[in-house]
N, C-alpha and C positions, 0 to 999 in steps of 0.2 A: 914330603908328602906329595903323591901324584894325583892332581887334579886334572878335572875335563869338566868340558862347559858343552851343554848341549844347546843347542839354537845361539851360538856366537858370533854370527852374522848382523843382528839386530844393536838397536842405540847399548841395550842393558845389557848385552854379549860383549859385547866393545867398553865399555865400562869395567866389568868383569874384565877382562881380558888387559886393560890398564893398569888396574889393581894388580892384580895377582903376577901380571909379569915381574915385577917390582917387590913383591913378596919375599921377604926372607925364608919362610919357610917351608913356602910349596915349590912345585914345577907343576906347568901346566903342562900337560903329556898330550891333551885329544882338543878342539875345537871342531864342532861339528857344523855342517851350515847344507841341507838336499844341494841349493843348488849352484853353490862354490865351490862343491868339492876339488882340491886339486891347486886352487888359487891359491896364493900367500894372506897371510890375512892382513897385509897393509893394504891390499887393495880394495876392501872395504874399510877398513878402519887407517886413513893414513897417519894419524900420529903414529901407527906403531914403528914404522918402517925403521929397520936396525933395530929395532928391540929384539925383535923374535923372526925365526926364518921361519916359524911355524906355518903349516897349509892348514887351508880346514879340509874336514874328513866327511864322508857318509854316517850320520849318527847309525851305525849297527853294532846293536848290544852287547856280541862278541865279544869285539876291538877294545868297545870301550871299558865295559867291564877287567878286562886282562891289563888296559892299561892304566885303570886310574883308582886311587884308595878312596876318594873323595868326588862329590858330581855336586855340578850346577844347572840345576834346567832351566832356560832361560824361552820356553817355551810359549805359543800363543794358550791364550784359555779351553781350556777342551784338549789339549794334548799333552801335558801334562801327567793330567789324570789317566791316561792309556799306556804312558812307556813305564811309569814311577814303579807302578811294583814291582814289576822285574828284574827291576835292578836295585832296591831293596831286600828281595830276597836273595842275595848275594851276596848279599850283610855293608855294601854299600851306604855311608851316611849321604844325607843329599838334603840340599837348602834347594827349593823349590819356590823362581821369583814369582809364577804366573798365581794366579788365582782359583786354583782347584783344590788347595787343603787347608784355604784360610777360616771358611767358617766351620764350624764345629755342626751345627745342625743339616743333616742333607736336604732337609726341606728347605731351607735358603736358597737352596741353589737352585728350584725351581721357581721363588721367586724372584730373585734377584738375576740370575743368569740365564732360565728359561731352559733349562738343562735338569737330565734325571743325571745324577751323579754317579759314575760306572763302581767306583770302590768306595761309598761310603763308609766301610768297617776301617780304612785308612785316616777318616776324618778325626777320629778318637785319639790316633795315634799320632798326629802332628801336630809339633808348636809352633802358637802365632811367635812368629819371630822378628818379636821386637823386646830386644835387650832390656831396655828399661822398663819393661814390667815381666817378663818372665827370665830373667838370667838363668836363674836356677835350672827351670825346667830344659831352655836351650841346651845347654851343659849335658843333659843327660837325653838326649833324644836325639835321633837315625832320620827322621823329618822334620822337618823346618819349613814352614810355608811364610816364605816373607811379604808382608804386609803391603798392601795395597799403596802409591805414592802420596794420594790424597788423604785417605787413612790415617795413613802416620804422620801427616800433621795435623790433622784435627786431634789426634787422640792424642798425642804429644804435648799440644796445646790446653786440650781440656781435661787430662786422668787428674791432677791433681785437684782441680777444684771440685768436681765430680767427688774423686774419692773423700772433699771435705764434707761434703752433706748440707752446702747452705747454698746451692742453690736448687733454682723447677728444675725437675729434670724432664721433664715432659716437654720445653719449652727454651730446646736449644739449636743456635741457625749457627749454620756453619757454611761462611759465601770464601773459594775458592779462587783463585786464576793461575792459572797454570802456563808453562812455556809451550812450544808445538815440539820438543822434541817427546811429551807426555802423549801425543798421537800415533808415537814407534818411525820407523826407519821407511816401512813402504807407503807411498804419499797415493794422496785422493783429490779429489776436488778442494774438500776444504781444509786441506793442509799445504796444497800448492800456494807457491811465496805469491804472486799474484790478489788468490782470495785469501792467505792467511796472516800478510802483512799489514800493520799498523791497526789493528784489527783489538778491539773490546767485546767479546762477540758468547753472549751466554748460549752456553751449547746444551746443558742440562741444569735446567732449573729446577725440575723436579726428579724425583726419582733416582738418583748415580748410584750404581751399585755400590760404594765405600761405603753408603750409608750402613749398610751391614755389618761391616767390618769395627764401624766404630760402633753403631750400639751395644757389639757382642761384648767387645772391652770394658766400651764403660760401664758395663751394665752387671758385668764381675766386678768390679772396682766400686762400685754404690752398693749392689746388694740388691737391687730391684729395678723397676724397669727406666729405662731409659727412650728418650724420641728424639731423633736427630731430622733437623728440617736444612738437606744439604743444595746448595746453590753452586754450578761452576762454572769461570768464563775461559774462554782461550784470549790470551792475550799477547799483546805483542815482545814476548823475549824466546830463545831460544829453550832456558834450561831455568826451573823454576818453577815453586808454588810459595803463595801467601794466601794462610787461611788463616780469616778472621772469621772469629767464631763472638757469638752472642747471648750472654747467661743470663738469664734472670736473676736477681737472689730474691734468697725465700727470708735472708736476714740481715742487718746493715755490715759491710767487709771494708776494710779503710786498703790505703795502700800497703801500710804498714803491716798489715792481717795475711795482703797478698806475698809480700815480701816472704814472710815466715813460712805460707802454709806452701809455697814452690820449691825456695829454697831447700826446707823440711823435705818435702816428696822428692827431690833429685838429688839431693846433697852432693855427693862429688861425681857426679855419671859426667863419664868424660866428653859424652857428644851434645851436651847439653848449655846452652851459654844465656846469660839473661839480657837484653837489649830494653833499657828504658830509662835515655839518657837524657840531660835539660840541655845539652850543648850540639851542634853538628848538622851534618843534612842525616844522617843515618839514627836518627833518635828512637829507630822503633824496629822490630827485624823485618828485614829488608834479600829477596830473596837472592839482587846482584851480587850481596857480600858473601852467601855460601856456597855459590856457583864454585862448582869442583872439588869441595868438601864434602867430610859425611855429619858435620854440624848441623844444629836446629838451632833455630835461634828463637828462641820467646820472649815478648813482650806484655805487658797487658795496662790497662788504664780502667778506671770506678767513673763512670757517668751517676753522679749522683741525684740529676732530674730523674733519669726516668728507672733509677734502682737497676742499673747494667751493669754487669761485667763484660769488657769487650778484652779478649786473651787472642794475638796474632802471635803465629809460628811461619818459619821461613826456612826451607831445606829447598838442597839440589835434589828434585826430582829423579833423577838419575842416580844421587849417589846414594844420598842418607834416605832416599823414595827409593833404591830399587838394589844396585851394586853393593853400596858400601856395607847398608846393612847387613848383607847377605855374609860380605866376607865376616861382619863383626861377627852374624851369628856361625860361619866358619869356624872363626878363631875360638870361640868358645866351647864349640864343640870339639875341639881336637885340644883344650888345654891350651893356649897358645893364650899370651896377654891380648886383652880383645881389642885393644889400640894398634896392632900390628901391623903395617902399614894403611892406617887410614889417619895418621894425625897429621899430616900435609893443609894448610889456610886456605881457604875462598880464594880466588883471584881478584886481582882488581889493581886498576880497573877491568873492568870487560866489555 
């Protein structure tokens, strides 16, 4: 199968572009990048060098089109939504990382992005593309809008207790800290190592667009409405999210309740692993451990003063946040087992 990655210049093009070279079943044929055309792509990305002698190219639709069965738009927000149908109508499947087909309402996106949406009659027709809760639908759909990195840990962390019904849902915090490679590849003020080193630093305490992304999910998965009160810091690692997220319950949940009702909702979802151990430093999930994975790792603990459920998720923002999913939801839309080159361990140390 011939693939092509559009914006593969970037952290989530280069990700992409590690996966997939490694792939038993694809070729990548196209990497596109405006303003590398021509260059090898280890010189933005040096791990690759000897992997691939591939150059990046001019993304024109032509090219790409003629040479690839399969597309990844690894695009910023807002552009996306401009190239996608064109090459859809060409009968192109495409997983789509940016944020222009994730919500389903186009009115979102004037609040949440401040943006009139150019194709919302496309929004109907793309899946939130996160495996563990829509398999099915991934399987049989041409878009794929992969999930936000913040997103898919919180929802990750919270569909099951949500989808149990014993907790508020009107009354759930979900505080974030994320790596700086979550700020993308071209740097600013406060991503320069200078102001972005050793750094605890709440950059959106209120208001983060994922919020969106997770009410829409869980709020299928309940039945009714959902409020998510989201908090995020930049903090000091390169590649990484840990969200701890904050339930109320609406009735008493022992450990032992939690045990069942996760277990129960994941049963054998292969990027899914439980962390909540009496022995070790790493007793809880811990974002160092899936650094270069496309694993999630959950935890959770019952504060029983103050009636809490406190559920932490820990993914490579990069991988199982942005790359890895993309391929998983790849592999499943081309039939392909959807472990197919992504069951490679976390590093560590790191």
């Amino acid at each position: 199968m011939r693939v092509g990655i559009i914006g593969a210049s970037g952290y989530v093009g280069g990700e992409l572009l590690r996966l997939l070279l490694l792939h038993p079943q694809v070729e990548v044929t196209v990497a596109t990048s405006r303003g590398l055309s021509g260059d090898f792509l280890h010189r933005v990305h040096p791990n690759l060098r000897g992997i691939t002698k591939l150059k990046f190219t001019n993304p024109k639709p032509p090219k790409i089109i003629d040479a690839c069965d399969f597309l990844f738009t690894a695009t910023p927000h807002g552009t996306s939504a401009k190239i996608v149908p064109q090459f859809l109508e060409t009968g192109l499947k495409i997983v789509d990382t940016s944020a222009d087909f994730r919500l389903h309402n186009p009115e979102d996106y004037g609040k949440w992005y401040n943006l009139t949406h150019p194709c919302p009659e496309l929004l109907e027709k793309a899946v939130y593309g996160l495996p563990e809760l829509h398999r099915e639908e991934i399987k049989r759909a041409n878009l794929v809008a992969c999930p936000g990195c913040m997103a898919i840990s919180a929802i990750l962390a919270l569909a099951p207790a949500v989808k149990e019904g014993k907790v508020e849902k009107d009354k759930i915090v979900v505080d974030t800290k994320v790596g700086s490679s979550g700020s993308g590849a071209k740097p600013s003020l406060s991503t320069h190592h200078a102001e972005r080193y050793g750094v605890v630093r709440p950059y959106k305490p209120t208001g983060h667009r994922h919020t969106a992304e997770i009410e829409q999910e869980l709020r299928a998965l309940a039945g009714d409405k959902v409020k998510i009160s989201m908090s995020t810091h930049a903090v000091n690692m390169v590649r990484g999210i840990l969200a701890t997220c904050h339930v109320f319950l609406a009735s008493p949940w022992t450990i032992k309740d939690l045990w069942r009702c996760y277990r129960g909702f994941y049963g054998a979802e292969p990027f899914i692993r439980f962390v909540r151990d009496s022995k070790g430093v790493f007793r809880f999930p811990d974002p160092k451990v899936v650094a270069g994975s496309n694993y999630c790792d959950i935890g959770f603990e019952v504060d029983d003063h103050a009636n809490r459920l406190v559920v932490m998720s820990a993914i490579d923002n990069l991988i199982k946040g942005a790359a890895g999913t993309a391929v998983q939801c790849m592999n499943l839309m081309l039939s392909y087992d959807e472990r197919t080159g992504l069951e490679q361990p976390g590093l560590h140390p790191v």
